[in-house]
N, C-alpha and C positions, 0 to 999 in steps of 0.2 A: 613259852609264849608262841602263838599261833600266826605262822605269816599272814599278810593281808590278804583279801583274795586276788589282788592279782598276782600275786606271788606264787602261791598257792597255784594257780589254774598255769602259769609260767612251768610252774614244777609238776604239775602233772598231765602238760604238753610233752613235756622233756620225756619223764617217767615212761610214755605212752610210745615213745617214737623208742626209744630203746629196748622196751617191752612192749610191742604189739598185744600181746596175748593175753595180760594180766588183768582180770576180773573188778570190775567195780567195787567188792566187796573188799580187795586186797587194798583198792588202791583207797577206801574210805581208813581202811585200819592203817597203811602209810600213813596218811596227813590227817587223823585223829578229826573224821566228819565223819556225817550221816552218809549212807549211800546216796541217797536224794540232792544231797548238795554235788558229789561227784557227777552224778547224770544231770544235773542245770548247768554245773561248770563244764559238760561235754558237749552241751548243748548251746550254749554259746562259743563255743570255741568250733563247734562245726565239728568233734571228734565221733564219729559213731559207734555205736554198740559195739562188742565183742564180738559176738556171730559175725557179723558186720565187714568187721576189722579181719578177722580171721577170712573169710571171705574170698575178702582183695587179694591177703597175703598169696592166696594156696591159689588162685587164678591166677597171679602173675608170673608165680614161680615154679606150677607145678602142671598145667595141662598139657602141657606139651614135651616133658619130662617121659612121663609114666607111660610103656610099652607092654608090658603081661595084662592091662585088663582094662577094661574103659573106668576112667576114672570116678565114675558115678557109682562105681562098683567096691569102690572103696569102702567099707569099714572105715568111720571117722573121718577128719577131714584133716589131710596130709597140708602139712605147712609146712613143710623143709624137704627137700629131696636131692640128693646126690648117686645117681642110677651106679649101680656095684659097689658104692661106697656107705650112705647111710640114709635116712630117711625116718621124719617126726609124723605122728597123725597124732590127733586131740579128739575122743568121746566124752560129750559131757555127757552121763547117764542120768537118764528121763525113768520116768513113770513105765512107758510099755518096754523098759531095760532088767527092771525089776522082780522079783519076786512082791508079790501083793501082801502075802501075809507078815513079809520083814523087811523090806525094801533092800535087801539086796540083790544086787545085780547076778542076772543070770550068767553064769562063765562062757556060754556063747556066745556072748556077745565080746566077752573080752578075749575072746581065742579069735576068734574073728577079726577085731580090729588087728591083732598082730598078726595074723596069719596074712591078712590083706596086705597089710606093709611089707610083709615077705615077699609076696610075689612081684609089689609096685615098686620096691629098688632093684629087682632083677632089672640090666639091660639086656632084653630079650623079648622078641614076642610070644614066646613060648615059657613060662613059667608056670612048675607046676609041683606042689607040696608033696613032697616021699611018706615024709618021716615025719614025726616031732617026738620031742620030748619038752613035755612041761611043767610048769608049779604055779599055783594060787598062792601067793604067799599069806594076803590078809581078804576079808571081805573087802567091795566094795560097796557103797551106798545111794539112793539116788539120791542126785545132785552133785556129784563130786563128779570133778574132770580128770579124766584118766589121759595121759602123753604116753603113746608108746614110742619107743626109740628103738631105729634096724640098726644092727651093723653088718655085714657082708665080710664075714672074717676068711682070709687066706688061709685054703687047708692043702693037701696034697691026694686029695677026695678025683676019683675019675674025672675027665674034663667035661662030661655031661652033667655035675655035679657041682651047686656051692651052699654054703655052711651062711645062714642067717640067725643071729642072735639077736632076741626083741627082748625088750625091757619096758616094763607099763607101770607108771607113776603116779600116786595121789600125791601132789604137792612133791615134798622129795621123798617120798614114803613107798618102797616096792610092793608093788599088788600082785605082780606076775613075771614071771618070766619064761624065755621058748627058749628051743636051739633047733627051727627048724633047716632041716635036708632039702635040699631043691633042687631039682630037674631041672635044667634050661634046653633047647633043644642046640644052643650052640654057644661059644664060648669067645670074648672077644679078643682079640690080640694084646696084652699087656694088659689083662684084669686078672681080678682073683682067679684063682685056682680052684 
């Protein structure tokens, strides 16, 4: 049985404040509607789109964060940041992301988005990519949202030196992954190594 709507719209108030990020299409296959019903139920509930939502998040939490690069420079748009320790960007792949003749996504673009998260959890104003080592794991498509995920792993690497590890996701599904080498031009007292 199908809760009422106000139930319904109650639940996917809730649904929305614990996941920001989750797509109307998800949250229509959650509560078994149309997408159309979830955007009238967001629309009276005053909840805005996803771009939207995503928006707020990465403006409140992240401009003032990010040191290696102006953050309009970003590759994707970061919505979780923790400087030396870890940091989230989200690409949904578009149309001019693609390959024409098969829609998938160019791997520039998704080197890109982690590469840029690289540099954007260095605390530093000096951040700058050595090295990489990479893999494609599957295609990606357009319209599918890619999550890259940093982490700034502790090595014993020169102190001009730290070790970033990106992971790039369709749903829970790996697309990619790095281990880029990075430069900083200095190192902070009690951070990684």
């Amino acid at each position: 049985m199908r809760p009422s709507k106000k139930d319904r719209q109650r639940m996917l108030s809730q649904t929305i404040n614990e996941n920001p990020f989750i797509t109307d299409d998800e949250l229509a296959e959650k509560f078994s509607v149309s997408v159309q019903t979830i955007r009238l139920d967001r629309m009276e509930l005053a909840i805005p789109e996803l771009r939207e939502r995503i928006k707020t998040v990465a403006e409140k939490h992240v401009t003032d964060e990010v040191k290696a690069l102006p953050i309009d420079e970003v590759i994707g748009e970061i919505i979780d940041i923790e400087l030396d320790q870890t940091a989230i960007s989200i690409l949904d792949v578009q149309q001019e992301h693609v390959f024409k003749r098969n829609s998938i996504a160019r791997g520039h673009h998704l080197f890109a988005q982690a590469n840029s998260l690289a540099v954007a959890v260095i605390d530093d104003e000096l951040a700058l990519t050595v090295k990489v080592n990479i893999h494609f794991t599957r295609p990606v498509k357009a319209g599918e949202r890619v999550v890259a995920k940093a982490k700034v792993r502790n090595t014993d690497w020169p102190s001009d030196r730290t070790i970033v590890d990106v992971m790039s996701y369709v749903g829970k599904e790996l697309v990619f992954k790095g281990e880029f080498e990075m430069f900083r031009s200095s190192l902070k007292e009690g951070g990684p190594k």
